[in-house]
C-alpha positions in Angstrom: -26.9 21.7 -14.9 -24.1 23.5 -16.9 -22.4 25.3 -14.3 -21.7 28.7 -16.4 -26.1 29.0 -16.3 -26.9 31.2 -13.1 -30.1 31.7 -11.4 -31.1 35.1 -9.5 -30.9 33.2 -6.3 -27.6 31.1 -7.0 -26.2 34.6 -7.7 -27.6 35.9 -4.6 -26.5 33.1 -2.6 -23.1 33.2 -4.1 -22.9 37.1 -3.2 -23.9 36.3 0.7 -21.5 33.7 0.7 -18.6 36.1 -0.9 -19.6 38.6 1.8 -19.1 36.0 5.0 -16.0 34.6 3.5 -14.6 38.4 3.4 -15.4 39.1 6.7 -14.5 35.5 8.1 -10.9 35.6 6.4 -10.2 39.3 8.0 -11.1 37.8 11.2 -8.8 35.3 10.9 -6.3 37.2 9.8 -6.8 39.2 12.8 -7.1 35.9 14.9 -3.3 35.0 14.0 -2.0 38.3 14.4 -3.1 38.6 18.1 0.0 37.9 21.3 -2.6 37.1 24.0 -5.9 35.2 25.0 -7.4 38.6 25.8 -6.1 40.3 22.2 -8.2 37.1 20.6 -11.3 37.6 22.9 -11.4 41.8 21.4 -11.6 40.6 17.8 -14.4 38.3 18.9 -16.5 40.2 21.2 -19.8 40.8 22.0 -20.2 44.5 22.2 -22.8 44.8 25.4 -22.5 48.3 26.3 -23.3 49.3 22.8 -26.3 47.0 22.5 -27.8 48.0 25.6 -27.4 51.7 24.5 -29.2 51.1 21.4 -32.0 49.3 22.7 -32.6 51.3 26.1 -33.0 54.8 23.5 -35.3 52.4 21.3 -37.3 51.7 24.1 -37.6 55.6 25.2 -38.1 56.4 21.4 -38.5 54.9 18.2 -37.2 56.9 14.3 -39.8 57.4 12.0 -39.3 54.3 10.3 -40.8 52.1 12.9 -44.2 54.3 12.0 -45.3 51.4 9.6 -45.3 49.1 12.7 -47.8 50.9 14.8 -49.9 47.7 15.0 -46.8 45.7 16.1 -45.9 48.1 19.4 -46.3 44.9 21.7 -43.8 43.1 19.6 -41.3 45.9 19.8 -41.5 46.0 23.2 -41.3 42.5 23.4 -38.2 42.6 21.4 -36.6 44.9 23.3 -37.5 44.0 27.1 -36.4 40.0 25.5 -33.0 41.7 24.3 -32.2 43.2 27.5 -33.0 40.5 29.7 -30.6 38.2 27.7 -28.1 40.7 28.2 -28.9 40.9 32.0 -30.0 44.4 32.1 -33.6 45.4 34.0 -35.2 49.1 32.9 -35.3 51.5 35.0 -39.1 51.1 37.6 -40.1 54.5 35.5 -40.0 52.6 32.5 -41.7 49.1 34.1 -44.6 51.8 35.0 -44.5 52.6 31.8 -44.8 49.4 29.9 -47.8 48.6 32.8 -49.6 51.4 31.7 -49.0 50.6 27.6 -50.3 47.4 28.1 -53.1 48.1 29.6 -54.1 50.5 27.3 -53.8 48.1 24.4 -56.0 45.3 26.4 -59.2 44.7 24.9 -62.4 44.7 28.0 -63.3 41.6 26.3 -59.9 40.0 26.2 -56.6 40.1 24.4 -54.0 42.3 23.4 -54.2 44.8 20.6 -50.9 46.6 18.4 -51.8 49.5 20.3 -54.3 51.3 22.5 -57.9 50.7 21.1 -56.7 48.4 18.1 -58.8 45.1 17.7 -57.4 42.3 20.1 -54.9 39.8 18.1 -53.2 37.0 19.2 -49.9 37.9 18.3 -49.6 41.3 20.0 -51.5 39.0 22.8 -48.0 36.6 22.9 -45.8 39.3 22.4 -47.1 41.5 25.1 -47.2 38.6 27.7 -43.6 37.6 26.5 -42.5 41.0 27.5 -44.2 41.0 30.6 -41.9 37.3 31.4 -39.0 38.7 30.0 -39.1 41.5 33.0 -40.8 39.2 35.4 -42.0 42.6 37.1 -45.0 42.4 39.2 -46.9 45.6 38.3 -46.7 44.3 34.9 -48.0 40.4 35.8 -51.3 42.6 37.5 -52.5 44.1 34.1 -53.3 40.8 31.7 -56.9 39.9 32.8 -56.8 35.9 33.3 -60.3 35.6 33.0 -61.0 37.9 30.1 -58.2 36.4 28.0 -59.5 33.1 28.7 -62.8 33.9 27.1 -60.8 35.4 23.9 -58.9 32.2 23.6 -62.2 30.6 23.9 -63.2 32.6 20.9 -60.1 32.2 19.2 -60.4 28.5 19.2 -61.4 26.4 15.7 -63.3 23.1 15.4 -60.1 21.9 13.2 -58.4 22.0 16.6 -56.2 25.5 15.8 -57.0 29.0 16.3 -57.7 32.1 14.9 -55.8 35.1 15.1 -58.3 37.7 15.6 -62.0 37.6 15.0 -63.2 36.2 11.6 -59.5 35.9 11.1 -56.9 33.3 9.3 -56.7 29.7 11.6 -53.0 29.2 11.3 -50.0 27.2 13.1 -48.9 30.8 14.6 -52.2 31.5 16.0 -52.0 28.0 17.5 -49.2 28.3 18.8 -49.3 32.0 20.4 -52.5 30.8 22.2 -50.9 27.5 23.3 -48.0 29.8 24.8 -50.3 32.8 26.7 -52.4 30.2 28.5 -49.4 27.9 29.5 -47.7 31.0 30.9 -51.4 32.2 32.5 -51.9 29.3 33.9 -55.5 29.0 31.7 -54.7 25.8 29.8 -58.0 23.5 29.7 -58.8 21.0 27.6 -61.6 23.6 26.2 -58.1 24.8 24.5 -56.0 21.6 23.1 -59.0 19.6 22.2 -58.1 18.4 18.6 -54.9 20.9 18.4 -52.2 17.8 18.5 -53.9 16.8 15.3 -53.9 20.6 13.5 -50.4 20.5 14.0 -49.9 17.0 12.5 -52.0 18.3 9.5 -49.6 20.9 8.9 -46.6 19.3 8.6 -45.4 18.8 5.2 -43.4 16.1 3.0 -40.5 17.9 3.7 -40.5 17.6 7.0 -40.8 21.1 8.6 -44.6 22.9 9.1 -46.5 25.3 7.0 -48.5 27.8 8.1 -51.5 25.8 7.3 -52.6 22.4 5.9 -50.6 22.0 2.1 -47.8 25.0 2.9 -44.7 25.0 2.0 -42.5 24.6 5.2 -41.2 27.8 6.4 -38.8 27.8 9.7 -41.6 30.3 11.8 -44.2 27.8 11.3 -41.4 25.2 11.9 -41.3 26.7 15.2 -44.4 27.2 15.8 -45.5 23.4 15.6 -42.8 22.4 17.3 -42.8 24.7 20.4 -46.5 24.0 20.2 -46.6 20.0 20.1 -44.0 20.8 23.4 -46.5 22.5 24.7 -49.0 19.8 24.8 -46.6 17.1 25.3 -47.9 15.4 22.4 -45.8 14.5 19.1 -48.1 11.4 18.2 -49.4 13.6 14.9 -45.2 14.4 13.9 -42.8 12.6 12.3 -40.2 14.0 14.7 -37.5 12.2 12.6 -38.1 14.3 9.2 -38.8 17.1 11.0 -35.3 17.1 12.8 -33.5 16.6 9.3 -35.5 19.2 7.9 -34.4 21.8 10.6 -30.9 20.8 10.8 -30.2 20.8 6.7 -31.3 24.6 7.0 -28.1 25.9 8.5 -26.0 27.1 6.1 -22.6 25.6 5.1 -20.2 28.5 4.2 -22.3 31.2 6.5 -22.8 29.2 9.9 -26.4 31.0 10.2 -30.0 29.4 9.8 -32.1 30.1 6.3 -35.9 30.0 6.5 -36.8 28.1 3.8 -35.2 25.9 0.9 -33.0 27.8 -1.6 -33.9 31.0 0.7 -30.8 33.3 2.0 -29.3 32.9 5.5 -31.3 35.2 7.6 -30.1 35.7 11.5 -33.8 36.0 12.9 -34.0 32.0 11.7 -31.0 31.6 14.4 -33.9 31.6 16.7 -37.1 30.3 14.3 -35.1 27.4 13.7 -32.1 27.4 16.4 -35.4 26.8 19.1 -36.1 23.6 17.5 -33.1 21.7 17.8 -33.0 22.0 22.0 -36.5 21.4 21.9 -36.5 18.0 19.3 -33.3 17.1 21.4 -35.2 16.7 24.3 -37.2 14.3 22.5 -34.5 12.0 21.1 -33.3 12.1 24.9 -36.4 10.7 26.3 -36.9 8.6 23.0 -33.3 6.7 24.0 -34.4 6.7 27.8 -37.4 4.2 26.8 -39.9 7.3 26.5 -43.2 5.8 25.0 -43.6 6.6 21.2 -45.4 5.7 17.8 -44.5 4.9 14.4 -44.3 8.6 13.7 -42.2 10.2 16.0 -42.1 11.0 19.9 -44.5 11.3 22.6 -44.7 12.0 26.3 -42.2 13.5 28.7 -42.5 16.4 30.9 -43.9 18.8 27.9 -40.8 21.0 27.1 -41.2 23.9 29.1 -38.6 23.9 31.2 -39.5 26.7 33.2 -41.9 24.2 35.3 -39.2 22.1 36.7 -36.6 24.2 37.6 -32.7 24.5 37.1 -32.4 20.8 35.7 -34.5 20.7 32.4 -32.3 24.1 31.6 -29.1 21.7 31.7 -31.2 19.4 29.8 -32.2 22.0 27.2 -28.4 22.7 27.0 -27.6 20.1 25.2 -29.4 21.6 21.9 -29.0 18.6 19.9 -25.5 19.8 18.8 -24.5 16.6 17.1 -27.2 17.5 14.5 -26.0 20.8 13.7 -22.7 23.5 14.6 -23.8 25.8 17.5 -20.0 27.3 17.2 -20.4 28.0 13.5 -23.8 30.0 14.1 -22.1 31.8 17.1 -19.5 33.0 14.7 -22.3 34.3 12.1 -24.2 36.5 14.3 -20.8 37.9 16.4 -18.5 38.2 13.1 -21.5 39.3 10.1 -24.3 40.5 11.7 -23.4 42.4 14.7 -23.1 46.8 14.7 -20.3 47.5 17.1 -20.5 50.7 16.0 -23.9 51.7 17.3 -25.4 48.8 18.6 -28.0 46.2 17.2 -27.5 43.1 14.7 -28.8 42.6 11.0 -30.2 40.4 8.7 -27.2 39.3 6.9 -24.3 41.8 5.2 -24.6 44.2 4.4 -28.2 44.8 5.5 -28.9 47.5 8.6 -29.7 46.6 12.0 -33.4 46.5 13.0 -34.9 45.6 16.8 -36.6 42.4 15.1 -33.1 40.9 14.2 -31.7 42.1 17.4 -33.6 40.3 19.2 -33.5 37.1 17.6 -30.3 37.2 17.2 -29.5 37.5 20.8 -31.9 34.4 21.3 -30.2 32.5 18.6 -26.6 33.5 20.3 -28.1 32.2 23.8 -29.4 29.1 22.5 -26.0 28.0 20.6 -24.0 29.4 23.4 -26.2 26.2 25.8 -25.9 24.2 22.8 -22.1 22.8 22.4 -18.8 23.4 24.6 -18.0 26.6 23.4 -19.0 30.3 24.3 -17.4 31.8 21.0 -14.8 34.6 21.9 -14.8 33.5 25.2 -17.3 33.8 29.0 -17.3 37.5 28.8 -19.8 37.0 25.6 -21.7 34.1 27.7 -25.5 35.7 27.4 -28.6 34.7 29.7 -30.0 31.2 29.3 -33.0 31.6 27.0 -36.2 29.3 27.1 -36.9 27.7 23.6 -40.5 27.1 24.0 -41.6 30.6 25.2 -38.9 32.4 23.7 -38.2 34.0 27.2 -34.9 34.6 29.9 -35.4 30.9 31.7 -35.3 32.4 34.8 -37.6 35.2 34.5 -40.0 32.7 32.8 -40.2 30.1 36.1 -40.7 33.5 37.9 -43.8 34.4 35.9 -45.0 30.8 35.6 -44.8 30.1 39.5 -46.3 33.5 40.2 -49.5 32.8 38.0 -49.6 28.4 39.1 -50.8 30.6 42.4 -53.5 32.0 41.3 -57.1 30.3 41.8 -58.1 28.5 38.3 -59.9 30.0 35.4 -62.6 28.6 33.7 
């Protein structure tokens, strides 16, 4: 193509670039001007006290913006709670009242979460609310979700193609799939009822390229890549997914000059994809692990093994989690993205990509992104004092907090 012929997104892609080379050649600048270790570790610092600040108001009050979200409260929550356990920081019990009392207000008598008190139950609110209620691992909280009642949603929820819907006489898609994979594993309500034919849904959305769509014939987009990957973890069953395209899909989406994840082909870096499709690569590194350890598999990709969620075995499958498949991809790189071009040391929070503003959504992911590259090489960029909490890939949830939640519902007597 003659190189002086410019597309709108070359010239956008060229101006992101231009923006992280700026700020990455300051940095350096910075780098060689410093005397000591501990000079170094202020120009690449992770700026806790501000963060916390800025999501602990959030949580007490939201600006007028966040209006248009008023069917997304659960996920603001979520992303908040999830933020602040990464960066070891519990609310106050006022609050964990509070978000008890919130949530149920927004559960539906019949089952499921709604975005807010008396809205129609959905399945993502549903996940987002019972990831929030992991990420503080408080008690009260565990007391409100109704095992039985969300059990009959799911039921409700579930397809004869083998996914789910997201609400009544809703879209079947690989999020709802996945969402209701993720509530009943941490529920303890998984039956077969609920993965009858869902391996195979997954399978049929995967596309050419390697990474999922949000339904059969999509283009592949790094949410849905997440979603059918957490979800065949879930299951323990990749018989329906060429685990070998999909990896190469995921790993060819980090970008080369930023360091951070895009969503899609010829798409922008974006840091919420540090998570979307950061998850992944822990997850499909598991795989190639038990793959090389003589794991049973098919002509397509991996199967069997302990089902990726770590939270059910304890301390070990973290450490084998922390691996994160770095030989596929740069977890220092995408450390140095989300510290050095998306993070408000100002006022707290991280962004998109320059010179966007911060928002709670990209906080969060952000944070889950940092945790997840921080487990996934030998580095903790700028240093220990930046190390975050270890974050579950599969759930999306503090590790810790998550075996909490899991072990307290495994006690309960079984739904059905």
């Amino acid at each position: 193509m003659d190189s002086e012929i410019w597309s709108e997104s070359q010239k956008k892609q060229r101006e992101v670039e231009v923006r992280c080379e700026r700020i990455y050649s300051s940095k350096t600048y910075e780098l060689e001007s410093c005397k000591s270790e501990r000079e170094r570790e202020q120009v690449l610092h992770l700026y806790r006290d501000v963060h916390r600040s800025y999501l602990e108001s959030s949580l007490e009050g939201l600006p007028q913006g966040y209006s248009s979200l008023d069917a997304s409260r659960p996920w603001i929550v979520y992303w908040i709670t999830g933020s602040l356990s990464l960066l070891d920081v519990s609310p106050a019990p006022s609050m964990m009242r509070r978000v008890a009392d919130f949530f149920g207000r927004c559960q539906d008598s019949r089952g499921g979460i709604g975005g807010g008190p008396g809205q129609l139950p959905h399945l993502a609110p549903t996940y987002a609310a019972v990831n929030a209620m992991a990420s503080l691992a408080d008690p009260v909280i565990m007391e409100v979700f109704d095992r039985s009642a969300t059990y009959a949603f799911l039921l409700r929820m579930k397809h004869p193609s083998g996914g789910f819907r997201m609400h009544e006489d809703g879209e079947v898609d690989i999020r709802a799939t996945y969402c209701a994979l993720s509530v009943a594993k941490i529920l303890h309500i998984l039956s077969p009822a609920l993965t009858y034919r869902t391996a195979e849904f997954f399978g049929s959305c995967q596309t050419y390229e390697g990474g999922f769509g949000g339904e059969p014939f999509n283009e592949a987009h790094g949410g849905y890549t997440f979603c059918g990957t957490a979800g065949c973890a879930l299951l323990n069953d990749y018989t329906h997914v060429n685990t070998d395209s999909l990896l190469a899909w995921v790993a060819h989406r980090q970008m080369a000059t930023e360091g951070g994840f895009q969503g899609r082909c010829n798409k922008l870096v974006d840091a919420c994809y540090s998570f979307w499709q950061g998850a992944c690569l822990p997850i499909l590194a598991e795989r190639l692990a038990e793959r090389k350890g003589g794991a049973g598999e098919d002509g397509r990709g991996v199967q069997n093994g302990n089902g990726g969620c770590g939270a059910d075995s304890g301390e070990g499958d973290d450490a084998a989690r922390g691996t994160g498949g770095a030989g596929f991809w740069s977890p220092e790189d995408l450390q140095r993205y989300l510290l050095l071009c998306c993070q408000d040391d100002m006022t707290g929070g991280f962004r998109d990509k320059p010179p966007m503003r911060k928002d709670l959504y990209h906080t969060f992911y952000s944070l889950a992104g940092l945790s997840l590259a921080q487990g996934g090489g030998p580095t903790v960029y700028g240093g220990k004092k930046n190390a975050l909490e270890r974050l579950d890939p599969v759930h999306g949830v503090r590790g810790d907090r998550l075996r909490k939640t899991l072990n307290h519902f495994s006690a309960l007597p079984s739904v059905s």
